[in-house]
N, C-alpha and C positions, 0 to 999 in steps of 0.2 A: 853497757850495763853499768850503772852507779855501783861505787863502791861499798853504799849502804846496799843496796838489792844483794849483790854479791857475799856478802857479809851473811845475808838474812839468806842464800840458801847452800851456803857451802858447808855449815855444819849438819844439813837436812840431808844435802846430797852424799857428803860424809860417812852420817850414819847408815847410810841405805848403803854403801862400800862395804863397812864392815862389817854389818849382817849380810852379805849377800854375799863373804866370804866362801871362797872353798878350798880345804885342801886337796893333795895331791899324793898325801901316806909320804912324800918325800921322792917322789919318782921322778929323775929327770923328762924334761922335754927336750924334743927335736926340734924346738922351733923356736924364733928370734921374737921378744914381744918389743924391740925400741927400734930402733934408726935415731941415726943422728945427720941432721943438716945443718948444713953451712951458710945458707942463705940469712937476710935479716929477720929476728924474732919475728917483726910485723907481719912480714910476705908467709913466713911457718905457720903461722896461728889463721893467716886470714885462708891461707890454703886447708889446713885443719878443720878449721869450722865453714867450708865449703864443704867440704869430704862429709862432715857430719849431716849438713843439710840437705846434702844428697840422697843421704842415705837413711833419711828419716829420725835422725839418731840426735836432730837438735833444730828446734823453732829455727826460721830464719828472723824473727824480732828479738831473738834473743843474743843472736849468733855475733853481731856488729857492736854490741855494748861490752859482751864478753872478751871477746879480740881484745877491746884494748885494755882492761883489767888484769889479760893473762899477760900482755905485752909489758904493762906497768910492774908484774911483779918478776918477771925473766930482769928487766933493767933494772931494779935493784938487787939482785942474786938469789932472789930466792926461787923454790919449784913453785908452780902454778900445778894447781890441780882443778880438774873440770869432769864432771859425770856428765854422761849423755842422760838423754831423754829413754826411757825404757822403750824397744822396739819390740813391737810385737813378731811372732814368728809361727808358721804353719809347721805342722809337725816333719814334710819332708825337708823345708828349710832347716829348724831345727836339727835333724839328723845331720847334715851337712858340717853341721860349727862342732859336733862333740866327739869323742872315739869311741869308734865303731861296741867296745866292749859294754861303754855307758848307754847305747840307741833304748838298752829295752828297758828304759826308765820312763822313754818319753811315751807318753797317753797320744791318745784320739785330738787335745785339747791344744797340741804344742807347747808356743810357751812363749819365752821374750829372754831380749838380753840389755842389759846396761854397759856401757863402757865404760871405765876410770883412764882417763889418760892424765898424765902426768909428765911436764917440761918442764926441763932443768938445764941448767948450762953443762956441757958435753966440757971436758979435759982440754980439749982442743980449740975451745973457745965457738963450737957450736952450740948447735942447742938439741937436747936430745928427748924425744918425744917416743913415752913409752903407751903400750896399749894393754892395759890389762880387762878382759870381761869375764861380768857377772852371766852366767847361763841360766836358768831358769826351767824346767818343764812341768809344766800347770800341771797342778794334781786335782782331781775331781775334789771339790769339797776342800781345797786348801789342804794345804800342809804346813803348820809354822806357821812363823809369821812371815815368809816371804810368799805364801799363797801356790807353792810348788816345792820341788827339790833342786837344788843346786848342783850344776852339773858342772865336769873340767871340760875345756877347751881343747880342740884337737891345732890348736895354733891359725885356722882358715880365716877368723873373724879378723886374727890383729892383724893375720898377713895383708891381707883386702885392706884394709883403713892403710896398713902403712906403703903400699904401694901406690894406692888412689893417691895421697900424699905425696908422694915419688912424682908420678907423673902430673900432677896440677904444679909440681914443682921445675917441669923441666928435666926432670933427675932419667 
C-alpha cells in the first residue's frame, strides 16, 4: 500500500476505532489481548495479514501493500496501527465472541466485528502485537451511529487471531 493511500485511510479507519469504542464499567478481564514475537517485523506482519485474510477480516490486495507500510513504521520506532475490514457475523457466531451476561442484546440480525491491532516494539526488542475488537450487534432500524450496540469481548476473538498468529509463526 502507498504511503499516500495509507495516509488517506488511517484517519477513516481511526475514527471508526473510537466511535466503536466500548467500556467495560472498569472490570478486569481474564484474558491476554497481545503476544509478543521475536521473529522479524517482516515475517510478524506478513503472518498477521495472512491471519487476517483468512479470516475475512482484510482484502488480500490490500494485505501486501499494508505489510510493508506497517513494517516501514515498526523500523523506525514507532506503533503501526491497522483496522480490519468489518466482518460480518450470524447471531450464533456472534454469541460466541461476547459474555454470556451481554447474549441478550444480540437480535435475530447478528452483527459484525472490527479489529484494531496495534504493533509496537516489545522491551525485549520484539515486537508486540496487540488485538483489540469492536463488537457490534445489528439493531433493527439502527441504533447510533454505529447502526447497532457495542458489545464487550468475552477475550475468544483476540485469543483466535493471536494463536492463528502463533501457529503461522511456527510458535
Amino acid at each position: 500500500m502507498s504511503a499516500t493511500l495509507l495516509r488517506r485511510l488511517v484517519p477513516a479507519l481511526a475514527a471508526l476505532a473510537l466511535a466503536c469504542s466500548y467500556e467495560t464499567d472498569g472490570q478486569m478481564t481474564d484474558f491476554q489481548n497481545f503476544a509478543v514475537f521475536t521473529q522479524s517485523p517482516g515475517q510478524v506482519v506478513d503472518a498477521l495479514t495472512a491471519v487476517l485474510v483468512e479470516s475475512d477480516a482484510l482484502s488480500a490486495d490490500v494485505a501486501a501493500e499494508l505489510g510493508t507500510s506497517l513494517v516501514d513504521a515498526f523500523a523506525t520506532q514507532q506503533e503501526a496501527f491497522l483496522n480490519s475490514q468489518s466482518v460480518a457475523l450470524a447471531t450464533d457466531e456472534l454469541a460466541r465472541l461476547v459474555p454470556e451476561e451481554y447474549r441478550h442484546f444480540i437480535g435475530e440480525e447478528g452483527g459484525r466485528y472490527v479489529l484494531e491491532l496495534t504493533l509496537k516494539p516489545a522491551a525485549d526488542g520484539g515486537l508486540r502485537v496487540e488485538v483489540t475488537p469492536t463488537i457490534i450487534a445489528t439493531v433493527r432500524g439502527g441504533e447510533g451511529p454505529l447502526g447497532g450496540r457495542p458489545l464487550p469481548s468475552n477475550g475468544t476473538l483476540e485469543n483466535s487471531v493471536l494463536q492463528s498468529l502463533t501457529r503461522r509463526l511456527g510458535g
